[in-house]
C-alpha positions in Angstrom: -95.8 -14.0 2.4 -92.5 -15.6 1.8 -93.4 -16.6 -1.7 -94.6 -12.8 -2.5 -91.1 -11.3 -1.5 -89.6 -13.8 -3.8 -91.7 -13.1 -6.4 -91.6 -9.2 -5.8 -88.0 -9.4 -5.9 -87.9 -11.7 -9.1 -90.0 -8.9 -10.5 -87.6 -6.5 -10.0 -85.1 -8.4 -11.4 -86.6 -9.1 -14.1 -87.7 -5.4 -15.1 -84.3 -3.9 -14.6 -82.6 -6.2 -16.8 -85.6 -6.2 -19.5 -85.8 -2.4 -19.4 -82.4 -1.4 -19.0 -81.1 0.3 -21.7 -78.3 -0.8 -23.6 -75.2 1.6 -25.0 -71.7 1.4 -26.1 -69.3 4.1 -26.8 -67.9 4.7 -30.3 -65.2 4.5 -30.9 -64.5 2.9 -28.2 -64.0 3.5 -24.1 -60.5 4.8 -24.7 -60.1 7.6 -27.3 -56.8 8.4 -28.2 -56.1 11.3 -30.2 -53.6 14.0 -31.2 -54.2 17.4 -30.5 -53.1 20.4 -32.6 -50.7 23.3 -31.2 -53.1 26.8 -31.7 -56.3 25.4 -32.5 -59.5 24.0 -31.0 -59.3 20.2 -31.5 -63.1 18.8 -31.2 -62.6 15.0 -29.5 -65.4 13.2 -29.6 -66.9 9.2 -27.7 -70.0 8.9 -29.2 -72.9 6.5 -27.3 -74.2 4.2 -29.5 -78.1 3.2 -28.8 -78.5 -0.9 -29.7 -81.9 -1.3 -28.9 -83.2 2.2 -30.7 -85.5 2.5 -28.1 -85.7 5.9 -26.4 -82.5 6.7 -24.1 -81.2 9.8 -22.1 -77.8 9.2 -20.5 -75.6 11.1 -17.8 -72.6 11.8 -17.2 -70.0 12.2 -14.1 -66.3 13.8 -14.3 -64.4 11.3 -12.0 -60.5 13.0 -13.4 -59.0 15.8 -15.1 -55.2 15.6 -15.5 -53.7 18.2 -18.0 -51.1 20.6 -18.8 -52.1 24.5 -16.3 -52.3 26.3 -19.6 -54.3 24.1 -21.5 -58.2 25.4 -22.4 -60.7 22.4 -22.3 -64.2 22.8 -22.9 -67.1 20.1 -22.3 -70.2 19.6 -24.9 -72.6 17.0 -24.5 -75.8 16.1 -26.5 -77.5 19.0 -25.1 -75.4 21.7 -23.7 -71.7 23.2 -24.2 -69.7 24.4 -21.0 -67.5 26.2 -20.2 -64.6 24.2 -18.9 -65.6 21.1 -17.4 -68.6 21.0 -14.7 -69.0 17.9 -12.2 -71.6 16.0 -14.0 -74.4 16.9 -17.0 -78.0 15.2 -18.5 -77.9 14.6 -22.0 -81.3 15.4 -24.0 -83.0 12.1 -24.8 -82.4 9.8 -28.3 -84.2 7.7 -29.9 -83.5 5.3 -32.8 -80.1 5.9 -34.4 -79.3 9.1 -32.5 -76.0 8.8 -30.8 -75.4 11.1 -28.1 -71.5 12.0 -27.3 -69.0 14.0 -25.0 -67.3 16.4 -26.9 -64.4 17.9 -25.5 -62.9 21.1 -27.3 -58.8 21.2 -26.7 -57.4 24.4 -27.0 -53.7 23.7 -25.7 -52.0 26.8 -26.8 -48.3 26.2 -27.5 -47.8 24.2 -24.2 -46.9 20.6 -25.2 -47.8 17.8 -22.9 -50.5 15.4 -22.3 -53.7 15.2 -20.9 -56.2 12.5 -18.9 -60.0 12.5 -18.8 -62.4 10.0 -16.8 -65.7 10.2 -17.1 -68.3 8.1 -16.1 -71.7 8.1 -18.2 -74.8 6.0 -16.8 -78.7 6.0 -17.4 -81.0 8.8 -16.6 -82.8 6.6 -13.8 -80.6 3.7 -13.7 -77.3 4.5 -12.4 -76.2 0.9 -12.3 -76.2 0.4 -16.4 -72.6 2.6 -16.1 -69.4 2.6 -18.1 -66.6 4.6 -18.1 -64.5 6.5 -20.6 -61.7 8.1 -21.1 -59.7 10.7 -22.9 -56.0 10.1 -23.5 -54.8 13.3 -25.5 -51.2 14.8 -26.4 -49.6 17.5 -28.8 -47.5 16.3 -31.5 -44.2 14.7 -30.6 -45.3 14.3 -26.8 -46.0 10.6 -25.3 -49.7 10.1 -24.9 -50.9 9.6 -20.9 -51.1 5.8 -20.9 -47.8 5.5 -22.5 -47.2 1.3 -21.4 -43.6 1.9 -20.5 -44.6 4.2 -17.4 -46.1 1.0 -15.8 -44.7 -1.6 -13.5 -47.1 -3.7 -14.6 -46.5 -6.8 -16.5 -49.7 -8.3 -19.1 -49.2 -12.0 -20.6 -49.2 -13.6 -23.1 -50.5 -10.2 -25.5 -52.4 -11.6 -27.2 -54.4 -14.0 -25.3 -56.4 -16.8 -26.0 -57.3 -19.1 -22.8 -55.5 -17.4 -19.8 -54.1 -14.1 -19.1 -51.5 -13.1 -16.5 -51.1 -9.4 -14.9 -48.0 -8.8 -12.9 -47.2 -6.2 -10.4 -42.8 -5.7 -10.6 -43.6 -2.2 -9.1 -42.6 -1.6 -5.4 -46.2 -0.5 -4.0 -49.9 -2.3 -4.3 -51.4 -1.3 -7.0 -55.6 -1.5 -8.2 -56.0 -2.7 -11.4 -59.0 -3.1 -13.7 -59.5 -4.5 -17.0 -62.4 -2.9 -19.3 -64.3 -4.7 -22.0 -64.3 -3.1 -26.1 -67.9 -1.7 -24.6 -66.3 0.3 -21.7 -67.9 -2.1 -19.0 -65.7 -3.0 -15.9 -65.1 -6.9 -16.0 -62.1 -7.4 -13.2 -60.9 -5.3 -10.9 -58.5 -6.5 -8.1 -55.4 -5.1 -5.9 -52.2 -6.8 -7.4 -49.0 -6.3 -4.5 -45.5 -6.0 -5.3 -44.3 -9.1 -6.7 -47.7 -11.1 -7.4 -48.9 -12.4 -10.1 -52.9 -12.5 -11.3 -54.4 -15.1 -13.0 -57.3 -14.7 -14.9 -59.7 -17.2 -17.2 -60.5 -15.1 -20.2 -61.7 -18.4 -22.2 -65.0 -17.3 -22.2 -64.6 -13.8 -22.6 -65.3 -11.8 -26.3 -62.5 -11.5 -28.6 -61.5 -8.0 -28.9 -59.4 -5.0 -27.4 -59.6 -4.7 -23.8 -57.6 -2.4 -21.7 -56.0 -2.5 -18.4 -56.0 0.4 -16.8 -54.5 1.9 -13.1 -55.2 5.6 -12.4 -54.1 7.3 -15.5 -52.8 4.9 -17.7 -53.6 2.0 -19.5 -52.4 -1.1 -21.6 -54.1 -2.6 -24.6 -55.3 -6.5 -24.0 -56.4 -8.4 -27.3 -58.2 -11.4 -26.7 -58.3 -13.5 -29.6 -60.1 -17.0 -30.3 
């Protein structure tokens, strides 16, 4: 009996990992983009399908931080909304189909910035998740994640072997670091005055990001 649970559970294992589908976002997990005063600005992550097998994805609005007079519209690969609804299903893809969230800005004449988190996961696999996010400002306005509204210290930038994070803020703080794909590799509460070590030796070289609530600061790892 024993030897069938372990094999049952092997099973399993095995099947989500072999069956899983596998996606990135385009252009990356952070876009960053300017947004023009009296016009609808399309802002588009596209998903990108590796494996060209067939893939429906969903999605999950987590944030939504902009200016009161700003007009923003959702689309995904399927449907367009009005404003921004709590969570969507994509139509399926197949081969070199990329779905996407399409946002349609409309910010008026109100300069400012806005924030967007969403999180966007596999029809019937909610654990193969990433998250992405919108950073978006009018012209001649700091974008959300601008680095100098952090107390947050990231060294050496860039990094080869070893990476430091430190908090010089006066409160605890949650910190996460995504990978260029938008997956979640560290995440750990940093309090005033520490200092993080982290082993990035075998991570990737690429842009990561750290990010904490609505901002974020650009990591390259190089090799």
């Amino acid at each position: 009996m024993k030897f069938f649970v372990l094999a049952l559970l092997g099973f399993m294992f095995w099947a989500n990992n072999v069956f899983a589908q596998t996606f990135q976002p385009l252009p990356g997990p952070v876009l960053e983009q300017e947004v023009a005063f009296q016009q609808a600005n399309e802002c588009y992550i596209f998903f990108d399908n590796l494996l060209g097998d067939t893939l429906q994805l969903r999605w999950r609005s987590f944030s939504v931080s902009k200016p009161e007079d700003w007009v923003i519209d959702l689309c995904d690969y399927g449907l367009c909304y009005t404003g921004i609804p709590p969570n969507g299903t994509m139509n399926a893809v197949y081969d070199t189909i990329q779905p996407y969230l399409k946002l349609i800005v409309q910010p008026g004449t109100t300069p400012g910035s806005a924030w967007l988190w969403f999180r966007v996961f596999e029809k019937d696999n909610e654990s193969n998740a990433l998250d992405v996010y919108f950073s978006l400002y009018t012209p001649g306005t700091t974008s959300a994640n601008e680095p100098e509204a952090l107390d947050i210290e990231v060294f050496p930038n860039p990094a080869f072997d070893i990476l430091f994070v430190e908090n010089k803020g006066l409160q605890s703080e949650w910190l996460e670091i995504l990978s260029p794909t938008g997956r979640k590799i560290w995440r750990r509460p940093v309090s005033p005055g520490e200092q993080k070590m982290i082993e990035v030796n075998t991570w990737p070289a690429g842009l990561y990001y750290l990010a904490r609530g609505s901002h974020f600061q650009k990591i390259l790892i190089q090799k």
